[in-house]
N, C-alpha and C positions, 0 to 999 in steps of 0.2 A: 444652831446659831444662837450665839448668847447677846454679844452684842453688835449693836451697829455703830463703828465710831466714825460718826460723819464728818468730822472736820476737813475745810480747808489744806492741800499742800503748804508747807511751811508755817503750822498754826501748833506743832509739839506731837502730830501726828507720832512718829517716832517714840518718844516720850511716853505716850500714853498706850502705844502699846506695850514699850516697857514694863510701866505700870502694871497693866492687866497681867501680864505674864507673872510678876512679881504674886499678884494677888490670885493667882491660880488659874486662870483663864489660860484654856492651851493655844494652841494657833491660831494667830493673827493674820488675816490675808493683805497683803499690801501690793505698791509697784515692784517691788525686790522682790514676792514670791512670781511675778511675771517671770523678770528674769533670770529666776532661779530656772524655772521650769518651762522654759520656751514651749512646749505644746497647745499650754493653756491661753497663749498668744492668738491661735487662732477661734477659740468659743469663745473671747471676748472680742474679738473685733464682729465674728456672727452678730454680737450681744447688741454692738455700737451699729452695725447695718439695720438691723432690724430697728433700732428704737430714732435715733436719727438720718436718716436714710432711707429708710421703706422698700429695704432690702432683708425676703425673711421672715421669717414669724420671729414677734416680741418672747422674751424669755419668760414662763412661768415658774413656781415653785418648782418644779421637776425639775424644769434646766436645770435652776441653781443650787440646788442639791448637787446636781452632779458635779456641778464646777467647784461648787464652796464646802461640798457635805465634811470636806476632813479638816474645816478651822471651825470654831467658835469666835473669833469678832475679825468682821470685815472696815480696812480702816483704808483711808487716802484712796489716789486713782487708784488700779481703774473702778473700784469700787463704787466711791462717791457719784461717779455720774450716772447710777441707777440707783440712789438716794428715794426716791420713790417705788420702783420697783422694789427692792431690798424690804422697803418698810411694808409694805402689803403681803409682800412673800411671809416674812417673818414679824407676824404681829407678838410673838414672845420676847421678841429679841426688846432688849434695854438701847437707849437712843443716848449718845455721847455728843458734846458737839463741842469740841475746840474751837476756840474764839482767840485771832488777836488782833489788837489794833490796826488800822488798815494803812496806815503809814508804815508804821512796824513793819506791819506783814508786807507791802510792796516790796520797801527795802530790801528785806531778807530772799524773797522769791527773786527780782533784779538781780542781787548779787552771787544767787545759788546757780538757781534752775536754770534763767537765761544764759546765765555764761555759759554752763555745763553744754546748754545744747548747740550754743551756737557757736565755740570754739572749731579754730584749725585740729587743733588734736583728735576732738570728738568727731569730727568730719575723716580722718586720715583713718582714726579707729572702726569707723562705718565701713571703710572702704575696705580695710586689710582682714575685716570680719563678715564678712555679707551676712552669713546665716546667724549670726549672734548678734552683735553690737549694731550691725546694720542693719539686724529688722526692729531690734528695741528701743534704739533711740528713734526713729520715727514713729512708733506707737507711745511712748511716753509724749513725743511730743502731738499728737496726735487727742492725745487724752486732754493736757491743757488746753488747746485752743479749742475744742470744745466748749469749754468752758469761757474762755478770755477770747476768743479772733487771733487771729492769722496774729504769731508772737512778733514775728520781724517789726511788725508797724504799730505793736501795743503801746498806748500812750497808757502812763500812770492813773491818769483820770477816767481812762476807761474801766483798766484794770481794777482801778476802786469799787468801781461803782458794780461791777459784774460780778465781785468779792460779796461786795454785801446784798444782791440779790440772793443770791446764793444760799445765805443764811437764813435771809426772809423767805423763800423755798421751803429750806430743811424745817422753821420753825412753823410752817402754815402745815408743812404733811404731818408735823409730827403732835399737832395740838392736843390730840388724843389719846396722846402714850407718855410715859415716864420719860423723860428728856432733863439729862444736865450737861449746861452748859459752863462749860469750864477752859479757865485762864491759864497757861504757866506758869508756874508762881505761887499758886495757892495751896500745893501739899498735896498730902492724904484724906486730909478731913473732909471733904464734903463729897469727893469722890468713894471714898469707904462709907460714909453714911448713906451715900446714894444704892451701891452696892450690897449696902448690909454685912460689910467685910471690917475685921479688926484693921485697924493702920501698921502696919509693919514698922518693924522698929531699925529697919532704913531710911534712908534719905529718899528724896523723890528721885525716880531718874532722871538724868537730861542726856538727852542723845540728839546726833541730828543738827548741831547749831551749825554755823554758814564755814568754818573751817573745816569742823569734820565728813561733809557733805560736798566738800570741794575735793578735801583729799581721798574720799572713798570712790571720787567718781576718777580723778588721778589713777589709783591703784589699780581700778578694772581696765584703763587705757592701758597702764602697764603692762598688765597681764596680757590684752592683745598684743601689741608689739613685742611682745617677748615669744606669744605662739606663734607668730606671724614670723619672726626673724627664724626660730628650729623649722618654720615650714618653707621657707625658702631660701635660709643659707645653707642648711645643712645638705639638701640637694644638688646647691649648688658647689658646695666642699666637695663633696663626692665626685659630682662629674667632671672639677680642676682633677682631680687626684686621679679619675682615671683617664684622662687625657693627658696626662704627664707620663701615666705609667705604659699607656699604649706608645707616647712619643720617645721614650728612652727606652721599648722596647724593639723599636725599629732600627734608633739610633745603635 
């Protein structure tokens, strides 16, 4: 484990692992390697009984080797919410911390994540996927409210204030260790200095804003209703056609 990028959801998370990858850092562990890999669904919920719940033994280094041994930087949920563990585990590991304004950042999360989860389609997509969509959006959403309370009844001013705890957390464990805290916005520079890495003679990445994060979570709903339609019309083609052909065989 190389680094720890502890930011915040909706704070460039995305972005910056872009970034690292860009700058030669190999895998990134994020939400999207959950549901790349549904297996790993259930040692992180082990992960989340044991540490809030008291269901379990807490995860030490061993665990997490097993779970993370094949990324070098671990970023976003379900990550962040072992933010302390992570950082005792891996006292080599470099400490990252995306930071954005907490209006900003409400905004963005409001219009992203919430809708995402609390949509009619995302609810239909739950239903027509049990083992796929319908075990990962309750663990996604599972992993925020951790964080924030029950989303249904999240007031902005909670939201804020549980944001910026959050950070006064990451920067109380991390008083000890190399930590940069960095904005969108700001480049390559200070992140390549931090890293000891030349600046690539690209542009920064930006990935992840609130359009392409609505239309990525669209696409995957696609994708279920489209396996969901071959998994029950085509069945259902089939047993028209051979009911017609028993019927005109009688006839």
């Amino acid at each position: 484990m190389k680094i720890l990028a502890l930011g915040f959801c909706r704070t460039g998370t995305a972005s910056m692992r872009a970034a690292l990858t860009t700058l030669g850092y190999g895998n990134a562990h994020h939400i999207g390697s959950v549901m790349a890999n549904p297996q790993e669904m259930d040692a992180w919920r082990a992960a989340i009984d044991a540490k809030f719940h008291g269901k379990g033994t807490p995860y030490t280094r061993e665990e997490w080797d097993q779970l993370l041994g094949d990324y070098q930087v671990v970023a976003d949920v379900p990550g962040i919410l072992f933010a302390e563990e992570l950082i005792n585990a891996y006292p080599e590991a470099l400490i990252i911390l995306t930071f954005r304004d907490p209006a900003r950042w409400w905004k963005s999360f409001r219009e992203t994540l919430l809708v995402m989860l609390g949509d009619r389609q995302t609810r239909l997509a739950r239903w027509l996927d049990p083992n796929g969509f319908g075990r990962f959006i309750p663990f996604a959403r599972l992993n925020l409210e951790i964080f924030l309370g029950p989303l249904d009844t999240l007031s902005e001013a909670e939201a804020k204030t549980r944001y910026l705890q959050y950070y006064d957390d990451v920067r109380r464990l991390a008083s000890k260790r190399r930590l940069l805290e960095y904005e969108m916005g700001e480049g390559w520079g200070r992140l390549c200095d931090f890293l000891q890495k030349d600046a690539p003679e690209v542009s920064f990445p930006h990935k992840n804003d609130s359009h392409m994060i609505l239309e990525g979570s669209r696409r995957q709903i696609r994708r279920v209703y489209t396996r969901a339609a071959v998994r029950f019309v085509v069945p259902a083609v089939v047993l028209i056609m051979a009911l017609f052909s028993i019927y005109f065989r009688k006839g």
